[in-house]
C-alpha positions in Angstrom: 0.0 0.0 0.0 2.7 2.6 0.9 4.1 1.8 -2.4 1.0 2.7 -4.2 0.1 5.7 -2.7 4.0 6.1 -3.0 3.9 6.0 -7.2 0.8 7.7 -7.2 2.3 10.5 -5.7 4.8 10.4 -8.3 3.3 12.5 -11.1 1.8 15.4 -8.9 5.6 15.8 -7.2 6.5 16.4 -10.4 3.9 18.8 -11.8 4.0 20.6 -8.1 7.8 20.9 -8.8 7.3 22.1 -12.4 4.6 25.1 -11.3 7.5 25.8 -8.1 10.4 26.7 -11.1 7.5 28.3 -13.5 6.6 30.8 -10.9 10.6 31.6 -10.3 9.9 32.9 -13.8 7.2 35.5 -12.4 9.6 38.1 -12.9 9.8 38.0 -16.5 7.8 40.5 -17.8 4.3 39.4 -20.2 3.2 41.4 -22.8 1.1 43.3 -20.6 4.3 45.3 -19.4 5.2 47.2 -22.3 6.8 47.5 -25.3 10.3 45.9 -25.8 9.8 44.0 -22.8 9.7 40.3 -24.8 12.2 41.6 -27.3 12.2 38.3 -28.5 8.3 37.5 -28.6 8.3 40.9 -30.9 11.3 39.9 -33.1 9.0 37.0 -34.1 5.8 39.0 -34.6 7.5 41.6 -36.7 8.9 38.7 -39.0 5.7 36.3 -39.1 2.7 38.3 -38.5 1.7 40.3 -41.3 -1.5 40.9 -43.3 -0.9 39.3 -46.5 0.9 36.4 -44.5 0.6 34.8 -40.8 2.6 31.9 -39.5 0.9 30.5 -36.0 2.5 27.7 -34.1 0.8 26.0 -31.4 2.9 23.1 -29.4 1.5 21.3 -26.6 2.2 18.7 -24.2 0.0 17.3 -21.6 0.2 15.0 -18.8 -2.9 12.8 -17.3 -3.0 10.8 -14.0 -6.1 8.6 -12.8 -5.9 8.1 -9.0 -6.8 4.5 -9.8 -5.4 2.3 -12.2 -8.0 2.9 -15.2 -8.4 4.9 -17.8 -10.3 7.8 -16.3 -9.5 11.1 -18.4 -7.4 8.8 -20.3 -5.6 6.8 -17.8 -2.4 7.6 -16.4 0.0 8.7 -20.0 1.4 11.5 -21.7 0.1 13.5 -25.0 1.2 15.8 -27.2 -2.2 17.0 -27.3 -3.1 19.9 -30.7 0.3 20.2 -32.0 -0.2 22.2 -35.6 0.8 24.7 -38.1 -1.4 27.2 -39.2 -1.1 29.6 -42.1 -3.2 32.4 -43.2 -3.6 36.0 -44.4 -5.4 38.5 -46.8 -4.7 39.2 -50.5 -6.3 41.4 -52.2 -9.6 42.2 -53.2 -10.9 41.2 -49.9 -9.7 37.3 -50.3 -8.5 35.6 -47.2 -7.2 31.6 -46.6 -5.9 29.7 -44.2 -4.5 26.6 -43.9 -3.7 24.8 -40.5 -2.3 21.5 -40.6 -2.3 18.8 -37.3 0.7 16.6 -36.7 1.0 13.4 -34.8 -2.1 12.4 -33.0 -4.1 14.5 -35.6 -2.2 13.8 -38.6 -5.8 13.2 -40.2 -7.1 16.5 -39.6 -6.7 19.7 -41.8 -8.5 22.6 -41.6 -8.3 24.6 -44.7 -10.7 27.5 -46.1 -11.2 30.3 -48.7 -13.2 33.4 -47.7 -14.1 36.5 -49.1 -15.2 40.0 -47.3 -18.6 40.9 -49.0 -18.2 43.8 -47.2 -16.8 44.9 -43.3 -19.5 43.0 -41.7 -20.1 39.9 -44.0 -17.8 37.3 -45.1 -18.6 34.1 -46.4 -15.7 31.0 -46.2 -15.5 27.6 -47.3 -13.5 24.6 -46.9 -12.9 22.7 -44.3 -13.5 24.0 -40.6 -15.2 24.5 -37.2 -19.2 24.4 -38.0 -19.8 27.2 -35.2 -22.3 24.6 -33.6 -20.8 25.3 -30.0 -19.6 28.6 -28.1 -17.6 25.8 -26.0 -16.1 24.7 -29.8 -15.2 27.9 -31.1 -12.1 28.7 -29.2 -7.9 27.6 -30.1 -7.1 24.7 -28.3 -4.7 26.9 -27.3 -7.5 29.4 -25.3 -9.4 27.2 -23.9 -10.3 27.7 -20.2 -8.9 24.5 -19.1 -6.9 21.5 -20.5 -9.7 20.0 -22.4 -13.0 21.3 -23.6 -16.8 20.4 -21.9 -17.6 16.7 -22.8 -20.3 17.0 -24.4 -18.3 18.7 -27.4 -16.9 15.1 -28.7 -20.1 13.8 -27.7 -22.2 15.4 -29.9 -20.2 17.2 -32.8 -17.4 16.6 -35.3 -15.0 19.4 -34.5 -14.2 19.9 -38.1 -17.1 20.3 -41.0 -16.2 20.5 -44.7 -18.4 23.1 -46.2 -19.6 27.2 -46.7 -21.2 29.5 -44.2 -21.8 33.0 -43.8 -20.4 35.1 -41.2 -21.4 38.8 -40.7 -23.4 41.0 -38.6 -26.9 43.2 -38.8 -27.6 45.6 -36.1 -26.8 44.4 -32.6 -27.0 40.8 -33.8 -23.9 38.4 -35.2 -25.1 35.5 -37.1 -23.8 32.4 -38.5 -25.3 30.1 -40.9 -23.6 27.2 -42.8 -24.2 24.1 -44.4 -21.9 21.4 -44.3 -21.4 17.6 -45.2 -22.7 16.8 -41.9 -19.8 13.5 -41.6 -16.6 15.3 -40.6 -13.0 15.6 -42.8 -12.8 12.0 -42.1 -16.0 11.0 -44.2 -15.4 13.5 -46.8 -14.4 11.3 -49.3 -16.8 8.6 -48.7 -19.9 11.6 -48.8 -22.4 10.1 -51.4 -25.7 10.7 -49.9 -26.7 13.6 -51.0 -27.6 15.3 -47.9 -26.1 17.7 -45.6 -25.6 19.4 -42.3 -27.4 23.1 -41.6 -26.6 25.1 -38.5 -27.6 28.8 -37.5 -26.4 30.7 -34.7 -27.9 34.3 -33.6 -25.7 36.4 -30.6 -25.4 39.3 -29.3 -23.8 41.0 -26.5 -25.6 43.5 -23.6 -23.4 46.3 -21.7 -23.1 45.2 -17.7 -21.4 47.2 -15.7 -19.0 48.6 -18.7 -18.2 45.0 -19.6 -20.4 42.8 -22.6 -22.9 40.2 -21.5 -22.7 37.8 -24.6 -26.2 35.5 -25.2 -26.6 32.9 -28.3 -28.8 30.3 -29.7 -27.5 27.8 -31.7 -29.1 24.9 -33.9 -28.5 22.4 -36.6 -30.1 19.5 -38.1 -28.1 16.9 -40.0 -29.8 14.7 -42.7 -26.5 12.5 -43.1 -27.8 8.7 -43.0 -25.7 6.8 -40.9 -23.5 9.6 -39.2 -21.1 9.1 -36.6 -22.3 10.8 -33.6 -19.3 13.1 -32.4 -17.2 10.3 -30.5 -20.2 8.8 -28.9 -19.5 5.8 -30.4 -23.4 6.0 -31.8 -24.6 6.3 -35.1 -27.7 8.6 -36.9 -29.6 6.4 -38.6 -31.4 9.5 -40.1 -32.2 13.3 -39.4 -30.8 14.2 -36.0 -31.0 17.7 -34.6 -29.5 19.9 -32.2 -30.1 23.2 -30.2 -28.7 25.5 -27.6 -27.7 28.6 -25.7 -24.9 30.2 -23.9 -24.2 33.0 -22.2 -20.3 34.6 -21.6 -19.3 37.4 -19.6 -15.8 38.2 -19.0 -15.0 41.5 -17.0 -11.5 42.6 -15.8 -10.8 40.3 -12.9 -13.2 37.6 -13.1 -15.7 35.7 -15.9 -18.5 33.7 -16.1 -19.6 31.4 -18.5 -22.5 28.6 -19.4 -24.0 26.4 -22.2 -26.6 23.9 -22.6 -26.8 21.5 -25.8 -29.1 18.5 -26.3 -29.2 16.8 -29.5 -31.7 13.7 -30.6 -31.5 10.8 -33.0 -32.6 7.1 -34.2 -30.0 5.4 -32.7 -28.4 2.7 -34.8 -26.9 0.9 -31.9 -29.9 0.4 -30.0 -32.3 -0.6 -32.6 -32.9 3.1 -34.0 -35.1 3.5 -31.0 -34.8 7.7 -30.0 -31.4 8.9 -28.2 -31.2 12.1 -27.0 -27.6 13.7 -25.0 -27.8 16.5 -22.9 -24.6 18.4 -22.4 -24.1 21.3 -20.1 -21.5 23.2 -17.6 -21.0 26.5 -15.8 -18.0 27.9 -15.5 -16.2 30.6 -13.5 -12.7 32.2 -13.3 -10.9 34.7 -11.3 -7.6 36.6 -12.2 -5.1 36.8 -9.9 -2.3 39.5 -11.1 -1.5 39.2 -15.0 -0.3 36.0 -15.3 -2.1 33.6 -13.0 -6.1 32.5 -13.4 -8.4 30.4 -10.9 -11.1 28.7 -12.5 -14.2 26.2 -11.9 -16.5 24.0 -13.5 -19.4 21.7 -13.3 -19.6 19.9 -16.2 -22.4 17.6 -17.2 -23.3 15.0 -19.9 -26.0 12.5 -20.3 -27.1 10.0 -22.4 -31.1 9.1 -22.0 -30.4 5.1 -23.6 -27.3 4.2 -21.6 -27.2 4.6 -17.9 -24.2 6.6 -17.9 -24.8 10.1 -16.9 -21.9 11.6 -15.1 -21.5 14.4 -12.9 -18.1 16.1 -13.1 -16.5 18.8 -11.4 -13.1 20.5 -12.1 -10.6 23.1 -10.5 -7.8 24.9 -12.7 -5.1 26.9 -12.4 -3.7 28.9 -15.4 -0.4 30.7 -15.4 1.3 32.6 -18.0 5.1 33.6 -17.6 4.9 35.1 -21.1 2.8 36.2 -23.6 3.7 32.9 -25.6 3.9 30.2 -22.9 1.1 28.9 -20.7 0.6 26.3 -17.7 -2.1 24.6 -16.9 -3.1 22.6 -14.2 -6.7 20.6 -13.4 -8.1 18.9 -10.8 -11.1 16.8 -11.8 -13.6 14.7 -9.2 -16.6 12.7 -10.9 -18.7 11.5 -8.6 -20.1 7.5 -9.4 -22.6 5.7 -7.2 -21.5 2.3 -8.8 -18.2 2.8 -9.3 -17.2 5.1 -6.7 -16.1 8.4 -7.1 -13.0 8.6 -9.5 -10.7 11.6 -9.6 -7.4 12.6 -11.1 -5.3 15.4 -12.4 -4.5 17.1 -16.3 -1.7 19.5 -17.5 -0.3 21.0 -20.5 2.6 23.3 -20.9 2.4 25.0 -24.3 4.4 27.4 -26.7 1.6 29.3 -28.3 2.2 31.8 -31.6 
């Protein structure tokens, strides 16, 4: 037993020991302290991010540890988690592309567009890319609020679409309509149906308290036959749709955020009878100083054919010694009545550009 708890102990040591020496680097400035301060960080900049031309890099490594010996958030292993390339830019006549390409893990995955600026509130793209189904989606993997996104994200959604939507804004409202294969980059070749995925989103933001109050609605229905269900491991066996809301508020020294999803389908698995997965979580954050966050969430996902619903909650710690590297650190407890309750611990340390 003392050797257990011994080995167990191991891994948080280690990432206790590796947040000790990153905060001895508190004392180099961020980006927040003024010009010529990350002489370095702006060398870069001034050579790779223009208009016409913009060279991102995003390098990742994370680190997951299950208190027991099982796979919970992936066992006990490292990752090199969204490690890409990404190219984009302007030309002219109000063209724009990108091109982002993911190594190792995500060799499979490319996510490449064309757009053009109707005008300075409209653009339209198309290629390959997020489908804007989820406020919890839209962000870099290298932005998101802790080390991996809500749950029901995979659960429900391919996190790239090949296809066209419309981007632009009328009055206080943003909007974002597209239509899309509906199977995902990986099923792009194989796409014979002759059918297709259609989202919408409406949003908007209120003033509170000299800070923006951000509310959405999101849907979609997918007329794909036979379409993979996010990472469910479930299967459309016809029309499934999809619906939502969010709200976002993020003011100076703390932010709030939530989202609720639900989608339903005939399940192929379970003899096309009706699935439906509920997805939702509330999150809050505090900043302490310029480079270090607190953050908390309750995250929730449910499946209404397969007793698994699962209550999890998650504590974070984000710390950023400079404006291009970033630590973060979670603590995640998900309560089981069966199983008992399971908990563990995630990390990535990233070089962000």
């Amino acid at each position: 037993m003392k050797l257990i708890v011994k080995n167990a102990a191991l891994p948080l040591i280690f990432l206790l020991v590796l947040f000790c020496f990153a905060d001895e680097a508190a004392a180099m400035p961020s980006e927040s302290d003024g010009p010529g301060e990350e002489p370095l960080a702006e060398e870069l900049r001034a050579r790779f991010k223009g208009e016409s031309f913009s060279l991102g890099i995003l390098l990742q490594t994370q680190g997951f540890f299950s208190f027991r010996d099982n796979d919970f958030i992936g066992g006990r292993s490292w990752d090199l988690g969204s490690t890409r390339i990404d190219f984009r830019g302007t030309v002219d006549r109000n063209f724009t592309y990108r091109v982002r390409v993911y190594y190792l893990s995500q060799q499979q995955s490319i996510d490449a567009r064309v757009g053009y600026w109707f005008n300075a509130d409209t653009e339209i793209v198309a290629g390959a890319f997020k489908p804007f189904l989820s406020r919890e989606l839209d962000p870099s993997p290298g932005r998101t609020d802790f080390v991996r996104r809500a749950r029901f994200v995979g659960a429900m959604m391919n996190s790239l679409e090949v296809g066209t939507s419309l981007l632009g804004k009328t009055g206080p409202l943003n909007y974002r309509f597209g239509i899309y294969n509906g199977t995902g980059v990986q099923g792009m070749r194989g796409n014979t149906d002759n059918r297709f995925l259609y989202t919408g989103r409406v949003f908007g933001s209120v003033p509170v308290n000299g800070h923006s109050l951000i509310m959405g609605l999101s849907a979609a229905l997918n007329q794909s036959p036979d379409a993979r269900v996010g990472n469910s491991g479930l299967t459309s066996k016809g029309d499934r749709y999809f619906y939502g809301g969010y709200l976002d508020y993020r003011a100076d020294t703390f932010f709030v955020s939530t989202e609720w999803v639900q989608t339903f389908f005939d399940a192929v698995e379970y003899g096309n009878n009706r699935e439906t997965i509920t997805g939702f979580h509330a999150t809050a954050g505090f900043r302490v100083g310029p480079r270090h966050e607190l953050l908390a969430r309750y995250d929730y996902l449910d499946f209404r054919l397969i007793p698994d619903a699962r209550d999890r909650f998650l504590a974070g710690l984000n710390y950023y010694p400079s404006s291009l590297i970033t630590f973060r650190l979670n603590a995640i407890v998900e309560p089981d009545r069966r199983a008992g309750t399971q908990t563990g611990v995630a990390a990535v340390f990233q070089y962000m550009f």
